[in-house]
PASEBA-1860 file (N, C-alpha, C; in nm, 3 decimals):
! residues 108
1> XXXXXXXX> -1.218/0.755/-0.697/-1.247/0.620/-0.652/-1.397/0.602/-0.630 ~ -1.489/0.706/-0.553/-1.615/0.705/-0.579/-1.685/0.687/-0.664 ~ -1.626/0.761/-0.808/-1.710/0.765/-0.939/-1.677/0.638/-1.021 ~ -1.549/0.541/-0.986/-1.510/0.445/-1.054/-1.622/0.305/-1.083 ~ -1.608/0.271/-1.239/-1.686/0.152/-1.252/-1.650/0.039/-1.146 ~ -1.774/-0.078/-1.173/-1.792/-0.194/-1.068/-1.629/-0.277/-1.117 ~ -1.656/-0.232/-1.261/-1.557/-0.385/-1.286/-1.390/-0.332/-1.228 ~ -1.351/-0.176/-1.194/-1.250/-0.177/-1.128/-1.222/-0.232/-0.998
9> XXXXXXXX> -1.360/-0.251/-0.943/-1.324/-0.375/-0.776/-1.346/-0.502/-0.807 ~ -1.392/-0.530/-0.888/-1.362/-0.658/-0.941/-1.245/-0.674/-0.958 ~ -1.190/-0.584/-1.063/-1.019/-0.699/-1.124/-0.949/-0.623/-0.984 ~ -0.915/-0.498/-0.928/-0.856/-0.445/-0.815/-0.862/-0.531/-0.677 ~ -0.729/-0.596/-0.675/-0.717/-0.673/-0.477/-0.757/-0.561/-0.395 ~ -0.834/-0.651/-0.289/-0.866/-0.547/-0.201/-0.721/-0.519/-0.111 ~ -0.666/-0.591/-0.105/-0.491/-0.540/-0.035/-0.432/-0.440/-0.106 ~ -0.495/-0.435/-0.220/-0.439/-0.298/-0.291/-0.492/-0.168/-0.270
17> XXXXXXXX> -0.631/-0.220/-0.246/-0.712/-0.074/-0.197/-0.676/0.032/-0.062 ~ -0.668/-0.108/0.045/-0.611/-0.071/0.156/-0.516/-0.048/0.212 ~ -0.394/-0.079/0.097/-0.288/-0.026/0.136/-0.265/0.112/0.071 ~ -0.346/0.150/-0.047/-0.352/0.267/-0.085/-0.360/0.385/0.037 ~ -0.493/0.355/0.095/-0.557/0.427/0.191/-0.461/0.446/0.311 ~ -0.413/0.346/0.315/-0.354/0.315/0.508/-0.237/0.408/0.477 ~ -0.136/0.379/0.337/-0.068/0.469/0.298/-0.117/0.644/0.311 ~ -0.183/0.653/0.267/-0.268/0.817/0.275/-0.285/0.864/0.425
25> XXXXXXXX> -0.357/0.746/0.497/-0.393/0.797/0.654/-0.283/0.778/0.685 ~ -0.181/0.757/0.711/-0.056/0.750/0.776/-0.004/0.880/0.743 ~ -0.006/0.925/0.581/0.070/1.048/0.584/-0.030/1.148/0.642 ~ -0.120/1.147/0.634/-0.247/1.246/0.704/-0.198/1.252/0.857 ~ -0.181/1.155/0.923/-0.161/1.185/1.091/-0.057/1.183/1.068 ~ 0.077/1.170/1.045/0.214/1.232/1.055/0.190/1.384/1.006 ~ 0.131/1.441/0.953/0.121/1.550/0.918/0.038/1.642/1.051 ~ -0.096/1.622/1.052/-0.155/1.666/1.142/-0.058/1.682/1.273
33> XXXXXXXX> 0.028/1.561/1.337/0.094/1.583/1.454/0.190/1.629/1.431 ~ 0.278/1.677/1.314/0.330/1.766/1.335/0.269/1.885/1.336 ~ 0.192/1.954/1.276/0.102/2.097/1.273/0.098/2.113/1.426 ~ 0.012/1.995/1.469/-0.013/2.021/1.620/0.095/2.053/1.702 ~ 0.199/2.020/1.698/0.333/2.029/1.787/0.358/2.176/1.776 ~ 0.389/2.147/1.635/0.467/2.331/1.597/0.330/2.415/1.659 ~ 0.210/2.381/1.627/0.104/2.506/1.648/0.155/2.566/1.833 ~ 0.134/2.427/1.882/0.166/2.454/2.017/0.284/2.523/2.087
41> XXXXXXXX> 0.402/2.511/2.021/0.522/2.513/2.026/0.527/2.678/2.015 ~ 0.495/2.710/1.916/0.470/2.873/1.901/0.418/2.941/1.957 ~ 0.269/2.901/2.029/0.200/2.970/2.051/0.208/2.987/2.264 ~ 0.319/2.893/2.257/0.374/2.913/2.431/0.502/3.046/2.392 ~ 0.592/3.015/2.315/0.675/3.101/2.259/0.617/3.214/2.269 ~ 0.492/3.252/2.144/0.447/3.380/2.181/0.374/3.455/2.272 ~ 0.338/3.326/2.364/0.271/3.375/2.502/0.332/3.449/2.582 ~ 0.475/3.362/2.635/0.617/3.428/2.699/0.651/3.487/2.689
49> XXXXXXXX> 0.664/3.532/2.517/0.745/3.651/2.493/0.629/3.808/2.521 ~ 0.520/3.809/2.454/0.444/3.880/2.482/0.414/3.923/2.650 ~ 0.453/3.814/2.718/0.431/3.844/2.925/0.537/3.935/2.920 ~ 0.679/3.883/2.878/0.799/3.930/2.919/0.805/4.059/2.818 ~ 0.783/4.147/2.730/0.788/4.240/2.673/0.659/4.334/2.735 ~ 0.541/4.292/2.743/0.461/4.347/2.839/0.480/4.390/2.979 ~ 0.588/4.313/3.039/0.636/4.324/3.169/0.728/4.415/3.186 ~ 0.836/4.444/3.020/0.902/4.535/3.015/0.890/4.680/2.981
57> XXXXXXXX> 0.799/4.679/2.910/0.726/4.811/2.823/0.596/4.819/2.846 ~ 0.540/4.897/2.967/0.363/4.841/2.978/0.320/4.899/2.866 ~ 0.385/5.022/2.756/0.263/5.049/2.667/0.260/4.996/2.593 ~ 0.306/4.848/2.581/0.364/4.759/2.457/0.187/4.700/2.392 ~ 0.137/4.670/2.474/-0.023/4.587/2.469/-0.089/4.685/2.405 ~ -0.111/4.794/2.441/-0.153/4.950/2.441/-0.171/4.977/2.257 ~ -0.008/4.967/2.247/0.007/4.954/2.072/-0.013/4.824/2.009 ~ -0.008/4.711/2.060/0.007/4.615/1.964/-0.159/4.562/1.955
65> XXXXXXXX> -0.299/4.632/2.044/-0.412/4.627/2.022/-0.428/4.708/1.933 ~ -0.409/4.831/1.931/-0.392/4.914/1.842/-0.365/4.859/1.707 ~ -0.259/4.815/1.681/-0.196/4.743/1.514/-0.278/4.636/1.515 ~ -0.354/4.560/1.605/-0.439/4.448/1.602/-0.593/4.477/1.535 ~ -0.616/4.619/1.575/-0.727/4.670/1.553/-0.739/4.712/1.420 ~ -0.651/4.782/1.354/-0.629/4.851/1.214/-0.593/4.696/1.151 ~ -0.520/4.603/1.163/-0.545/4.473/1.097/-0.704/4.433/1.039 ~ -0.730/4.402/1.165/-0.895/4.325/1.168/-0.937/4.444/1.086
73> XXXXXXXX> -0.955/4.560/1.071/-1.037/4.646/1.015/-0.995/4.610/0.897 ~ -0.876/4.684/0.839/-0.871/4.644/0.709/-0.867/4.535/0.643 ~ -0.860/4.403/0.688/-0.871/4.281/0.663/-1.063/4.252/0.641 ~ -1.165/4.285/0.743/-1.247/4.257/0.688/-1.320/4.356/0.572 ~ -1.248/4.497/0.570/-1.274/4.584/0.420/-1.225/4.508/0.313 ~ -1.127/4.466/0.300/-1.043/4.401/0.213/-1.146/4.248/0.172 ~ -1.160/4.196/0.260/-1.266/4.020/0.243/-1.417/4.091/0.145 ~ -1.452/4.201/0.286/-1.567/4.250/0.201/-1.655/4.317/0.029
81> XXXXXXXX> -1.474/4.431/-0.016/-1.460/4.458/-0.111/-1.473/4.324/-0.214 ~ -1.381/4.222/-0.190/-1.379/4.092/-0.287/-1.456/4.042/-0.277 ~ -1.584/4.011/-0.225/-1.685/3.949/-0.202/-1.803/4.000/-0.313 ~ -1.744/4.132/-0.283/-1.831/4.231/-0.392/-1.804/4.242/-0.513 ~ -1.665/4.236/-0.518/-1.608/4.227/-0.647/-1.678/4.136/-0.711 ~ -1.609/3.993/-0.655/-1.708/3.886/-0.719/-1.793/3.854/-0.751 ~ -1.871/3.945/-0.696/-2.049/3.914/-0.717/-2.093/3.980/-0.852 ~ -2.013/4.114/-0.843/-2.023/4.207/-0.962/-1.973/4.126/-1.095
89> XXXXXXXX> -1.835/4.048/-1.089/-1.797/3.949/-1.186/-1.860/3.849/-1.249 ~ -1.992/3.810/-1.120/-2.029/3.704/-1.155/-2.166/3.763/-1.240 ~ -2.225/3.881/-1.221/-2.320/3.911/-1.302/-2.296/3.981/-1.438 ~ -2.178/4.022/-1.412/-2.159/4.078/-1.582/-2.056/3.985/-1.594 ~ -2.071/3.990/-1.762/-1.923/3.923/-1.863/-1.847/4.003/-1.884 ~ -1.864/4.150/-1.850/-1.771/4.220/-1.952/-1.630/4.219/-1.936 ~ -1.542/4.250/-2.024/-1.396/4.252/-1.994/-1.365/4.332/-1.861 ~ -1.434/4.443/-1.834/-1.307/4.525/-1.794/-1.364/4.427/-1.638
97> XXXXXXXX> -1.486/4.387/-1.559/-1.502/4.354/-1.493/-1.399/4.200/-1.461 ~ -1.362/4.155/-1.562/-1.278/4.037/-1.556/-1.122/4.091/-1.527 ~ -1.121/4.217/-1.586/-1.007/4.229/-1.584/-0.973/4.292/-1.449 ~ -1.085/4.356/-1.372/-1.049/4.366/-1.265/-1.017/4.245/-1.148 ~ -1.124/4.128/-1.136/-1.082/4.049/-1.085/-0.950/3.972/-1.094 ~ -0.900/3.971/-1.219/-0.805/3.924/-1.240/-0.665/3.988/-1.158 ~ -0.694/4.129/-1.177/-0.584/4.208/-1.132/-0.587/4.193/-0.928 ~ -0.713/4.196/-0.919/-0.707/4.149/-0.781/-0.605/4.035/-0.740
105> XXXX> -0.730/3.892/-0.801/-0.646/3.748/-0.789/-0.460/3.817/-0.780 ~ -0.434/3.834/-0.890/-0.278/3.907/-0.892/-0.214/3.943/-0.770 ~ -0.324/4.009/-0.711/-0.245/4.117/-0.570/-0.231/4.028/-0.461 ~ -0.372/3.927/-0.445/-0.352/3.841/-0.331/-0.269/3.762/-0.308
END
């Protein structure tokens, strides 16, 4: 709609434009408030449950920092490696370098 010629707002009603849009923002905030609900909705869920399993098992926190920790680690090796990958992709053409990215893309 940005890149569109003059003469499409010419012959185009503007009641058409705006109901395009109003249509769009309407589904945009029905969407957003639901995200927001559920986000919230869960994240009391997993608050509670985490008090009440912590309350039951104190070494429960103990391990689940633990599995929190080996996450974050390998998650930012993992971001980092592809970062590199890519960079390497982006300076050579050669096949096998494509073919590695490719096989990545694949895994993710």
């Amino acid at each position: 709609l940005l890149r569109a010629p003059v003469a499409y707002f010419v012959t185009t009603p503007v009641w058409s434009l705006l109901a395009f849009f109003s249509k769009e923002l309407e589904a945009l905030d029905d969407a957003y408030l639901d995200i927001g609900c559920r986000f919230f909705t869960y994240f009391w869920i997993l608050t509670f449950n985490l008090i009440v399993v912590s309350y039951s098992f104190p070494i429960f926190p103990a391990i689940a920092a633990f599995f929190v920790a080996v996450f974050v680690y390998v998650f930012r090796r993992y971001v980092l490696t592809c970062a590199r990958i890519k960079v390497v992709v982006g300076r050579t053409a050669s096949e096998a370098a494509a073919h590695t990215s490719e096989t990545l893309s694949g895994l993710a």
